[in-house]
NUKE-603663 format. One record per residue: residue number from 1; x negated, y negated, z negated of N, C-alpha, C, O, CB in turn; residue in three letters. Coordinates in pm, whole numbers, plus 50000, padded with zeros to 5 digits. Glycine has a CB too. Layout:
<atoms>
+-------+-------+-------+-------+-------+-------+-------+-------+-------+-------+-------+-------+-------+-------+-------+-------+------+
: dovex :    nx :    ny :    nz :   cax :   cay :   caz :    cx :    cy :    cz :    ox :    oy :    oz :   cbx :   cby :   cbz : loza :
+-------+-------+-------+-------+-------+-------+-------+-------+-------+-------+-------+-------+-------+-------+-------+-------+------+
:   NUM :     X :     Y :     Z :     X :     Y :     Z :     X :     Y :     Z :     X :     Y :     Z :     X :     Y :     Z :  ALA :
...
+-------+-------+-------+-------+-------+-------+-------+-------+-------+-------+-------+-------+-------+-------+-------+-------+------+
</atoms>
This chain:
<atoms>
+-------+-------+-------+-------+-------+-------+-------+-------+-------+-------+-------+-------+-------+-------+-------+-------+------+
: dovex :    nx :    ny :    nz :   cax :   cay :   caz :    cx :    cy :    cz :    ox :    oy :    oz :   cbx :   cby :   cbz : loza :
+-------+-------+-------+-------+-------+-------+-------+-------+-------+-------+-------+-------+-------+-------+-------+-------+------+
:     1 : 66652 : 08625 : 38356 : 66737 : 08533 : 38429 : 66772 : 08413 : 38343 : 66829 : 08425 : 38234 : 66864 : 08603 : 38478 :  UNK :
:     2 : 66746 : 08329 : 38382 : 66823 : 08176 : 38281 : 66955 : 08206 : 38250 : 66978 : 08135 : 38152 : 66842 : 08011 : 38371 :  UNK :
:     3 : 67079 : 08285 : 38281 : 67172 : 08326 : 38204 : 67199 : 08367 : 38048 : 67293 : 08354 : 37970 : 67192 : 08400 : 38261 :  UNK :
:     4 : 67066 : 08424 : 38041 : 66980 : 08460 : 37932 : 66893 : 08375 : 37838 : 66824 : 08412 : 37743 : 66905 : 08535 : 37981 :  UNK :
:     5 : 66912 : 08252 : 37889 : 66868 : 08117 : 37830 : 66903 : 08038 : 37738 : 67020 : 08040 : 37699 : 66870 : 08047 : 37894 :  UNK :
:     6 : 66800 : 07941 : 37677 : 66908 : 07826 : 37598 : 66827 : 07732 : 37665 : 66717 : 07750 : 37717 : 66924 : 07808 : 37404 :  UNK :
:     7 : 66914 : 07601 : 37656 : 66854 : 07465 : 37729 : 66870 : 07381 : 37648 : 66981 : 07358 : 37599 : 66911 : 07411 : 37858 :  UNK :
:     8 : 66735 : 07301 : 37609 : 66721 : 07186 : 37516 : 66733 : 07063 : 37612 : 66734 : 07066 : 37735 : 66576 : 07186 : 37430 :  UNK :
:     9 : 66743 : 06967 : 37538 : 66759 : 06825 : 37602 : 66636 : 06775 : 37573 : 66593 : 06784 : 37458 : 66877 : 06728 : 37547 :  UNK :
:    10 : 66570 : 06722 : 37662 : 66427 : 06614 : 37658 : 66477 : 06464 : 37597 : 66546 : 06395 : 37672 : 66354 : 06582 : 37844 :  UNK :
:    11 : 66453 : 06428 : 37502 : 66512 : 06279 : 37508 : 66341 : 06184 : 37487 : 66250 : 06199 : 37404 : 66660 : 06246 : 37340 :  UNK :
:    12 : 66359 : 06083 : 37613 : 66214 : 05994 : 37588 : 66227 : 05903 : 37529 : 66330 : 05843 : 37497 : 66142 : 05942 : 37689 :  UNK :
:    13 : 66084 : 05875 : 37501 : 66085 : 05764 : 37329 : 65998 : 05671 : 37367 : 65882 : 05711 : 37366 : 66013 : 05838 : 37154 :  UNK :
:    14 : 66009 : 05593 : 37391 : 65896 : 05459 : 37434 : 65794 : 05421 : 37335 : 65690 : 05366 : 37371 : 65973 : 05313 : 37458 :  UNK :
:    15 : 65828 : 05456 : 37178 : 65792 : 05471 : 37064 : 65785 : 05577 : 37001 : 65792 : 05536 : 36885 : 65841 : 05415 : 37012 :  UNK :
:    16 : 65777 : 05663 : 36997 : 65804 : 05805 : 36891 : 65839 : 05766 : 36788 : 65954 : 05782 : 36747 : 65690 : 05903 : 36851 :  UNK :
:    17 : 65708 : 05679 : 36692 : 65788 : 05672 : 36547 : 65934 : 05600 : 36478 : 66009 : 05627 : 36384 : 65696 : 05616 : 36474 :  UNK :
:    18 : 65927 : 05486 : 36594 : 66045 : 05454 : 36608 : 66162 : 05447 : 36594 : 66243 : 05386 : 36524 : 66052 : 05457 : 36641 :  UNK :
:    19 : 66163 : 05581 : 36737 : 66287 : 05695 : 36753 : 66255 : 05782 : 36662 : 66357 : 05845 : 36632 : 66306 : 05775 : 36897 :  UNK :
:    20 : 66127 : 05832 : 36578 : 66207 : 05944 : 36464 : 66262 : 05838 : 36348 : 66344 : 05882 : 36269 : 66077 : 06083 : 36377 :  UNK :
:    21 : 66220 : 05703 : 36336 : 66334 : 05641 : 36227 : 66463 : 05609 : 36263 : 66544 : 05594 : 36172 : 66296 : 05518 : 36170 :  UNK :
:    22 : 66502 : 05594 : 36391 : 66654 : 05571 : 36420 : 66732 : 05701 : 36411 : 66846 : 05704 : 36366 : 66678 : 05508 : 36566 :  UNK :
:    23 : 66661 : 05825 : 36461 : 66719 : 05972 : 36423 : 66731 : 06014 : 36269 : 66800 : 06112 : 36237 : 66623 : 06083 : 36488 :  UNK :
:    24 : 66679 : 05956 : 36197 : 66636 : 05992 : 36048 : 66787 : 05895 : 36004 : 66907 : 05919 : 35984 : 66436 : 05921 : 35980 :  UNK :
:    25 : 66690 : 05770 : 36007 : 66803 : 05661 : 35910 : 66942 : 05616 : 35954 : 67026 : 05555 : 35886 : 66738 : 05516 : 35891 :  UNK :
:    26 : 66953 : 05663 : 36099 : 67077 : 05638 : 36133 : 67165 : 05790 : 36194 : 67281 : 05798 : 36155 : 67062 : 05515 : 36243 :  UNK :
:    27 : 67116 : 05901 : 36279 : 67166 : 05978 : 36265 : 67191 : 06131 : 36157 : 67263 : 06231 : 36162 : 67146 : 05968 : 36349 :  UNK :
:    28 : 67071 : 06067 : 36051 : 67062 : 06201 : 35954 : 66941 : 06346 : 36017 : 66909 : 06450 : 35959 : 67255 : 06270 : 35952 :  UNK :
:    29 : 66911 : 06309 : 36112 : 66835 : 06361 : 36160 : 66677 : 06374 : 36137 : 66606 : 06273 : 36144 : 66867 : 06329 : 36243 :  UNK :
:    30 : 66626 : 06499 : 36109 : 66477 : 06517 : 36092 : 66441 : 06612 : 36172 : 66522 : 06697 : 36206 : 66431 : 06549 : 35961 :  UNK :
:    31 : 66321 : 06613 : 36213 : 66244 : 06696 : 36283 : 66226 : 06820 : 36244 : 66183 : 06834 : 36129 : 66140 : 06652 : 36296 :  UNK :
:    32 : 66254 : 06949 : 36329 : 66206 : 07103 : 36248 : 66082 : 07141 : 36271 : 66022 : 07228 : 36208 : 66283 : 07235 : 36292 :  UNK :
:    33 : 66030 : 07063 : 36381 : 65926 : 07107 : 36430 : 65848 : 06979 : 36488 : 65902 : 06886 : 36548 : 65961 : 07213 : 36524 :  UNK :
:    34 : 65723 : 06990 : 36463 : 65672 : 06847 : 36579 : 65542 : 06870 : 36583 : 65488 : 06910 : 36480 : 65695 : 06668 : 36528 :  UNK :
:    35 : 65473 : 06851 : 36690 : 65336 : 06909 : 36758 : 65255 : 06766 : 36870 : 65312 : 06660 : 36894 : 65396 : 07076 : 36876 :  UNK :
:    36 : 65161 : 06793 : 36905 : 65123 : 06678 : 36986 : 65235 : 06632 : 37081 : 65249 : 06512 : 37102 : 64999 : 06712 : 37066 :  UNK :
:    37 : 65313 : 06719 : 37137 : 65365 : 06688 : 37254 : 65498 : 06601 : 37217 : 65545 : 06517 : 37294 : 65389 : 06819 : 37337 :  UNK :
:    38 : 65556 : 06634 : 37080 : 65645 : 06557 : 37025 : 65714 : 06584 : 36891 : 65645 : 06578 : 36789 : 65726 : 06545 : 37111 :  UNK :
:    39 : 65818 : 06608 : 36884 : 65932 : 06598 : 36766 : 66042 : 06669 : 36824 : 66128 : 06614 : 36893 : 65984 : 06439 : 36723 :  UNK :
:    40 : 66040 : 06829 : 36788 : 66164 : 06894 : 36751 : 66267 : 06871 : 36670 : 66245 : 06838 : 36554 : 66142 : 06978 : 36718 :  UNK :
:    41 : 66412 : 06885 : 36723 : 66520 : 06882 : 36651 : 66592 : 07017 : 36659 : 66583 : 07073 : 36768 : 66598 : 06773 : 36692 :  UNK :
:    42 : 66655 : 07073 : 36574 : 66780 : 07163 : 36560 : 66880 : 07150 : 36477 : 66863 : 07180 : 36359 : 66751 : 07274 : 36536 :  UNK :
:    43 : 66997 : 07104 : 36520 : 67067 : 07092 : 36416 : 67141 : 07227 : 36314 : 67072 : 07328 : 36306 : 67155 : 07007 : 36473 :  UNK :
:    44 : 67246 : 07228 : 36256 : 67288 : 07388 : 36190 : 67406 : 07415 : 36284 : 67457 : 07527 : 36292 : 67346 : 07395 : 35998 :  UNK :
:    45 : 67456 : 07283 : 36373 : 67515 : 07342 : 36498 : 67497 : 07409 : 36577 : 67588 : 07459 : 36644 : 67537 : 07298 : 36556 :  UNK :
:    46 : 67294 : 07449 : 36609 : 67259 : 07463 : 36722 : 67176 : 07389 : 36822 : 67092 : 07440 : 36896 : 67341 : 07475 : 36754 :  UNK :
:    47 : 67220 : 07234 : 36811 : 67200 : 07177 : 36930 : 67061 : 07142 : 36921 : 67005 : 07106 : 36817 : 67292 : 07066 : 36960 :  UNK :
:    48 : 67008 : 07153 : 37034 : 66807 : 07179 : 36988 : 66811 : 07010 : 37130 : 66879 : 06966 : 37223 : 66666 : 07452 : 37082 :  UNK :
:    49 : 66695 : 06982 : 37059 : 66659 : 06908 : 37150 : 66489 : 06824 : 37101 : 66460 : 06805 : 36983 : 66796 : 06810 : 37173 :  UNK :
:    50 : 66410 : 06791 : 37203 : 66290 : 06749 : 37197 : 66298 : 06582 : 37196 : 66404 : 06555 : 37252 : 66212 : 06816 : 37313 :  UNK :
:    51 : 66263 : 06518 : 37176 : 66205 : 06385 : 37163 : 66061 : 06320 : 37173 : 66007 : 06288 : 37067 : 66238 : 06358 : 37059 :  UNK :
:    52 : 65998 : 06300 : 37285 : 65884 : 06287 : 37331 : 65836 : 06175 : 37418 : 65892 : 06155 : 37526 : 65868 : 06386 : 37382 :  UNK :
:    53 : 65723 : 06090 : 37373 : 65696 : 05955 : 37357 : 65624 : 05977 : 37551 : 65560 : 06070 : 37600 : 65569 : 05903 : 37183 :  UNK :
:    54 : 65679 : 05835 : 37618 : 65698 : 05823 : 37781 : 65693 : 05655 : 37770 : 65732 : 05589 : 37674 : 65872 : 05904 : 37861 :  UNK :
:    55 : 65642 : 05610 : 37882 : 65688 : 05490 : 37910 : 65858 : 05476 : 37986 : 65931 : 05379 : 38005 : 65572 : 05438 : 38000 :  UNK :
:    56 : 65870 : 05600 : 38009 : 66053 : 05629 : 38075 : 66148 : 05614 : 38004 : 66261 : 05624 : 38051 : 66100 : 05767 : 38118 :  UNK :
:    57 : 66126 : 05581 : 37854 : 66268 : 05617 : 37801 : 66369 : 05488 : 37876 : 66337 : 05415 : 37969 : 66270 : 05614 : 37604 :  UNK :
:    58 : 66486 : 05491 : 37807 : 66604 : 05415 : 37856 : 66631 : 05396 : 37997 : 66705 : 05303 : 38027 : 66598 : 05293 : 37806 :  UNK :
:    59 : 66576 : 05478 : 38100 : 66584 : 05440 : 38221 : 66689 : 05520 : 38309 : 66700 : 05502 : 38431 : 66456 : 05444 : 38269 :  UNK :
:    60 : 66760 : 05606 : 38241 : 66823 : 05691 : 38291 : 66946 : 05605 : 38390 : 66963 : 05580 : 38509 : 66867 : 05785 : 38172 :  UNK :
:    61 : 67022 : 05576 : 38245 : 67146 : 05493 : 38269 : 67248 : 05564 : 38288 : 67340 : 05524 : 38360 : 67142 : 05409 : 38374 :  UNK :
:    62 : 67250 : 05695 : 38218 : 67349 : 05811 : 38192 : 67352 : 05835 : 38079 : 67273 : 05789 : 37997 : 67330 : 05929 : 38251 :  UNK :
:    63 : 67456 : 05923 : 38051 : 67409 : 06014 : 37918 : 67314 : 06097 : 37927 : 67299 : 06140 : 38041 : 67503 : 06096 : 37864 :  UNK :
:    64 : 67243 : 06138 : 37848 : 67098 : 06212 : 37796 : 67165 : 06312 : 37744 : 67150 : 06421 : 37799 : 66989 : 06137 : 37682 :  UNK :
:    65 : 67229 : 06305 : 37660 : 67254 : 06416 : 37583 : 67390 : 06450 : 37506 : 67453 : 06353 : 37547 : 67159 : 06410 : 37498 :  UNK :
:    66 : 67458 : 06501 : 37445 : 67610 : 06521 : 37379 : 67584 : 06618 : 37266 : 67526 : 06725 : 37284 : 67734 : 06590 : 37491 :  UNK :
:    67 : 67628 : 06575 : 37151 : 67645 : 06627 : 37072 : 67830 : 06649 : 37028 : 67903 : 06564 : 36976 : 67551 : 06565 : 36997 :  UNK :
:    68 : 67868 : 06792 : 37072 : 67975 : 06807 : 36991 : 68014 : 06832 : 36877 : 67966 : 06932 : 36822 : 68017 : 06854 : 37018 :  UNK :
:    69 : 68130 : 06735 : 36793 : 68192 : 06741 : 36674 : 68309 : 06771 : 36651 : 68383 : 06730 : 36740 : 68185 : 06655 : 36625 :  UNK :
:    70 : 68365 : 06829 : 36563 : 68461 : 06837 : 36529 : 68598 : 06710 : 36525 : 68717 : 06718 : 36555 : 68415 : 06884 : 36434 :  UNK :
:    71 : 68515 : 06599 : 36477 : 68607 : 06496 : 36476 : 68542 : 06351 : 36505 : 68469 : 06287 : 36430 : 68678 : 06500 : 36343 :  UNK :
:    72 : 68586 : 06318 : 36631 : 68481 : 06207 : 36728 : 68530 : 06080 : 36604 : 68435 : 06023 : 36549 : 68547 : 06163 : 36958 :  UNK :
:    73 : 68679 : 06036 : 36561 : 68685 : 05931 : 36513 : 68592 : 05957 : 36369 : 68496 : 05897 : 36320 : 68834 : 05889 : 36508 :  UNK :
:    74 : 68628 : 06011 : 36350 : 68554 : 06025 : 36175 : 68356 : 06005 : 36200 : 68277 : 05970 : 36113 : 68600 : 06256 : 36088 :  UNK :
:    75 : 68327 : 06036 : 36323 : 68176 : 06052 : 36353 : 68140 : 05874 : 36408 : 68053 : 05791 : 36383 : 68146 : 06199 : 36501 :  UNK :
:    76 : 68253 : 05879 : 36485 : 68219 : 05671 : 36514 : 68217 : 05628 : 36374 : 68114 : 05570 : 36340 : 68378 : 05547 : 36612 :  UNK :
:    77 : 68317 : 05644 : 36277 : 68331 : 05540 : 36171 : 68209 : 05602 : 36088 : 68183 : 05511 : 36009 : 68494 : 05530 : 36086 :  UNK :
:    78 : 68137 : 05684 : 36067 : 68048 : 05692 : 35992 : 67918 : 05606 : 36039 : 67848 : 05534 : 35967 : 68033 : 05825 : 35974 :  UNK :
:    79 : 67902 : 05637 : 36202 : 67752 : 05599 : 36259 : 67809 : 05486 : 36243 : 67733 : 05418 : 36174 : 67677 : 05645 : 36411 :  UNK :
:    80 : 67910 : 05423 : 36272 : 67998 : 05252 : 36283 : 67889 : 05168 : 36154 : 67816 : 05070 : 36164 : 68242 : 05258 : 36207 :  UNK :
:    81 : 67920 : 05263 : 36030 : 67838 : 05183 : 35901 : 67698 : 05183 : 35916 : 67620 : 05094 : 35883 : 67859 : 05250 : 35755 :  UNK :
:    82 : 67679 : 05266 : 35957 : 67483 : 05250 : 35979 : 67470 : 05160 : 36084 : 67359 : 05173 : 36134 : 67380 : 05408 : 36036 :  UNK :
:    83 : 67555 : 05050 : 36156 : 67507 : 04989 : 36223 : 67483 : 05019 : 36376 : 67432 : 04945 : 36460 : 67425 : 04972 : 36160 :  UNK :
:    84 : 67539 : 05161 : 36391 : 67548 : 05163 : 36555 : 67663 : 05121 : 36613 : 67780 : 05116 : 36576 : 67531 : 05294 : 36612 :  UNK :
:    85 : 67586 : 05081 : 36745 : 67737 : 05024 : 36825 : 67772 : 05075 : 36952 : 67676 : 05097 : 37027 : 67739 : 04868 : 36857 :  UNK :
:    86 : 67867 : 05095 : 36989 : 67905 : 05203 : 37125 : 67963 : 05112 : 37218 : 68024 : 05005 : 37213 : 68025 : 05338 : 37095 :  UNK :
:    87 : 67911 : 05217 : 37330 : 67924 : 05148 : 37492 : 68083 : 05181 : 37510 : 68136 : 05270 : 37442 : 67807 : 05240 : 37641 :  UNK :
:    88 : 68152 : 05109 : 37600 : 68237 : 05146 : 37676 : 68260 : 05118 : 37764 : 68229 : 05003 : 37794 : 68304 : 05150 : 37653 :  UNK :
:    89 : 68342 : 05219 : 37885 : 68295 : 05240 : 37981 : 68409 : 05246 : 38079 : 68510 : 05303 : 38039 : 68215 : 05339 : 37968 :  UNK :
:    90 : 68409 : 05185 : 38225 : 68520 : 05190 : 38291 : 68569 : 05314 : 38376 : 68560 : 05318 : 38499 : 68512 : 05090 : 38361 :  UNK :
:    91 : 68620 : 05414 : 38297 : 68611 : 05509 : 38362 : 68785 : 05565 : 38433 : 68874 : 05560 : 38347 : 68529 : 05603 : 38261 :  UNK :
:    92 : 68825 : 05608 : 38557 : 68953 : 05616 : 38599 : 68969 : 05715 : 38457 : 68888 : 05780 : 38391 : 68985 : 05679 : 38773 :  UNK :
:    93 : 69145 : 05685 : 38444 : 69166 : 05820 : 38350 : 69163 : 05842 : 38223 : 69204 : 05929 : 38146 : 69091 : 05903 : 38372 :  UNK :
:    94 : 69103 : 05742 : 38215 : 69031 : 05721 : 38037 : 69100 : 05633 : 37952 : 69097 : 05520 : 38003 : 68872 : 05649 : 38026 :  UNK :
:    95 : 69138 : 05634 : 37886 : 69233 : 05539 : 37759 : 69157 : 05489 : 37665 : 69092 : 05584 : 37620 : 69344 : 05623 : 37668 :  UNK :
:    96 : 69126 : 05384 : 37604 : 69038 : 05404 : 37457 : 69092 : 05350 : 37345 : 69164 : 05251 : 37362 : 68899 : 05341 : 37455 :  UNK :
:    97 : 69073 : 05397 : 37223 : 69139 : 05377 : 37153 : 69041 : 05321 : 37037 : 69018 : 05401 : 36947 : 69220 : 05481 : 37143 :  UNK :
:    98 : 68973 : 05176 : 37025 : 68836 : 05150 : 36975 : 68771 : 05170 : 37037 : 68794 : 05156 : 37157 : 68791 : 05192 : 36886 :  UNK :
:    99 : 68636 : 05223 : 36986 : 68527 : 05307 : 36995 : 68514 : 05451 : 37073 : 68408 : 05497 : 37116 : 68502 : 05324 : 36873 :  UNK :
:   100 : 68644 : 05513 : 37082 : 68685 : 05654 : 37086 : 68749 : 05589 : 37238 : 68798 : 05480 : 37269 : 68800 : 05734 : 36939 :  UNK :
:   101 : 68709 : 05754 : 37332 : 68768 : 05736 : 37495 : 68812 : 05835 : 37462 : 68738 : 05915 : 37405 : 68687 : 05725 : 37643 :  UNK :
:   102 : 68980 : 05872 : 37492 : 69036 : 06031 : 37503 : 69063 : 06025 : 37644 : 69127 : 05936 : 37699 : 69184 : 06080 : 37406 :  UNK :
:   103 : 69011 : 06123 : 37698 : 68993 : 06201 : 37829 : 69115 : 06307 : 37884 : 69099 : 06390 : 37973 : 68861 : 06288 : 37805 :  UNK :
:   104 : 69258 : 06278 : 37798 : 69303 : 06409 : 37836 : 69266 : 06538 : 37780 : 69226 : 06552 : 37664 : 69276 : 06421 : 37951 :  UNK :
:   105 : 69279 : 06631 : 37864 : 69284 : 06715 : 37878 : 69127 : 06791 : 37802 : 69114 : 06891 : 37733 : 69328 : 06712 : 38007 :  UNK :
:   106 : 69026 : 06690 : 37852 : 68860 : 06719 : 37834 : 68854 : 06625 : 37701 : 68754 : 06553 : 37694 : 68738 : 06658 : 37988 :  UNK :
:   107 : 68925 : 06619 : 37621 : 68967 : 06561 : 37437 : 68917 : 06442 : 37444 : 68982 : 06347 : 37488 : 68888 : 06644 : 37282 :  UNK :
:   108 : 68763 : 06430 : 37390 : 68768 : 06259 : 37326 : 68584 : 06213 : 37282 : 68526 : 06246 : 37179 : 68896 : 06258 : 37128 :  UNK :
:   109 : 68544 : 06155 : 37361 : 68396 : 06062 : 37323 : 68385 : 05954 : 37311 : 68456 : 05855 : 37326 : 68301 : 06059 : 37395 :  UNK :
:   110 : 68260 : 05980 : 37272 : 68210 : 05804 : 37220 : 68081 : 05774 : 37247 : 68009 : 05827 : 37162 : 68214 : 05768 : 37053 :  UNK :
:   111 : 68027 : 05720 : 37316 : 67913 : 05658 : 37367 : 67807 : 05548 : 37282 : 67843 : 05433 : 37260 : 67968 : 05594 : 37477 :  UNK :
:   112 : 67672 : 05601 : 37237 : 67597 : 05479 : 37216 : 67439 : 05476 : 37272 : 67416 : 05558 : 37360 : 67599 : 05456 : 37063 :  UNK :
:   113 : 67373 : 05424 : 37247 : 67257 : 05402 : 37230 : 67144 : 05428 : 37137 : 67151 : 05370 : 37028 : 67266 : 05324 : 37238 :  UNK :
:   114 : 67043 : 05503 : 37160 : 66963 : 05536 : 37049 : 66827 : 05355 : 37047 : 66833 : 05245 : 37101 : 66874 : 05740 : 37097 :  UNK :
:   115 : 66758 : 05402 : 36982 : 66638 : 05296 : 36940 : 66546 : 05256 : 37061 : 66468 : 05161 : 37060 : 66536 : 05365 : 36822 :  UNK :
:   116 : 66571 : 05362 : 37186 : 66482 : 05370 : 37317 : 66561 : 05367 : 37416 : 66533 : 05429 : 37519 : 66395 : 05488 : 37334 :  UNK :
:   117 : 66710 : 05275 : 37402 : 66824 : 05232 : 37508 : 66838 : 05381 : 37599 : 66837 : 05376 : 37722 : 66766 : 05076 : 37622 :  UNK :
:   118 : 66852 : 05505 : 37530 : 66895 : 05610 : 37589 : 67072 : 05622 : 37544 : 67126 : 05609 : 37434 : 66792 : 05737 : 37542 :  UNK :
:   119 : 67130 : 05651 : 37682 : 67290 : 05695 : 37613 : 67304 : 05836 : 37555 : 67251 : 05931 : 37614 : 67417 : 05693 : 37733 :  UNK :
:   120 : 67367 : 05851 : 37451 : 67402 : 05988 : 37395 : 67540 : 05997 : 37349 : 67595 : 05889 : 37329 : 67314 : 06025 : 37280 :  UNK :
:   121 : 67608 : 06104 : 37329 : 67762 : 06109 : 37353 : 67735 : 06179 : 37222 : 67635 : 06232 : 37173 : 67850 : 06189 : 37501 :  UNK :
:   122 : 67889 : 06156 : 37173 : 67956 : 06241 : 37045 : 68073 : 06278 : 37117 : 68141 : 06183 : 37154 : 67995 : 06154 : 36889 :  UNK :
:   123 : 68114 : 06393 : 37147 : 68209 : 06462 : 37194 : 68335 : 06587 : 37113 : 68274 : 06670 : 37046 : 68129 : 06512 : 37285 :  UNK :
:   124 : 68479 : 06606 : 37113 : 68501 : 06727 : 37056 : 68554 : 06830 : 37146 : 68646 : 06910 : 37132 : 68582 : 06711 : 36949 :  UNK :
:   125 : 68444 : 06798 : 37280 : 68487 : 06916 : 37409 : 68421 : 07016 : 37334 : 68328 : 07007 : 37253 : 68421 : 06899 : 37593 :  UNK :
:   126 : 68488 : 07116 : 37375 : 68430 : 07292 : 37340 : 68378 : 07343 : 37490 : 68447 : 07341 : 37592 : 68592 : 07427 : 37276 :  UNK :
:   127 : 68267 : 07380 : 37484 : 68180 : 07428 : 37582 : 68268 : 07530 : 37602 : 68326 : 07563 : 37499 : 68030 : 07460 : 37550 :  UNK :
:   128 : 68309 : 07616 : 37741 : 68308 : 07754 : 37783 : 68232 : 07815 : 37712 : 68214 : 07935 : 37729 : 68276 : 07781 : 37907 :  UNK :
+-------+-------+-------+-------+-------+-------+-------+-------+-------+-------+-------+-------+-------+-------+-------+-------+------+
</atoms>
């Protein structure tokens, strides 16, 4: 049964090599695995996800993907120095404080853009 599952995130790359230098040099990120079809990630959090070269990337116009942290401000001001820059967003409900949206109740994100105009979240919601 998929209860019994884990679910990776597909993220598309208009470029592959590209996107593995914006994952490398700007999120710290390397590949565990990578095969014709693409470029595995796992972090020591857990969070698995694929990266695989499409003429689709950036077309979503959602978030793609979330990575939760422990501490959203401390994670903006780090990616902040490497030069990323975050979306914000008009959302009812939402306060922001910089870079950082606290949500209440559902804590606190931050929105940017990878190298292939995909959105990806830094979050310190705790999954169920």
């Amino acid at each position: 049964m998929l209860t019994d599952s884990k679910v990776m995130a597909n993220i598309p790359a208009a470029d592959l090599e590209r996107a593995r230098r914006f994952y490398a040099d700007k999120l710290g990120l390397e590949p565990t695995d990578e095969n014709p079809g693409g470029l595995f990630y796992t972090t020591a959090g857990g969070t698995s996800f694929h990266l695989y070269e499409t003429d689709q990337a950036g077309k979503a116009g959602h978030t793609i993907a979330q990575f939760h942290v422990a501490d959203v401000r401390k994670e903006v001001d780090d990616l902040g120095t490497k030069g990323i820059s975050f979306e914000h967003y008009d959302m009812p409900g939402v306060t922001w404080d910089g870079d950082v949206a606290g949500m209440g109740d559902a804590g606190h994100a931050a929105w940017f853009k990878d190298s292939e105009d995909n959105i990806l979240c830094i979050d310190d919601m705790v999954p169920a």
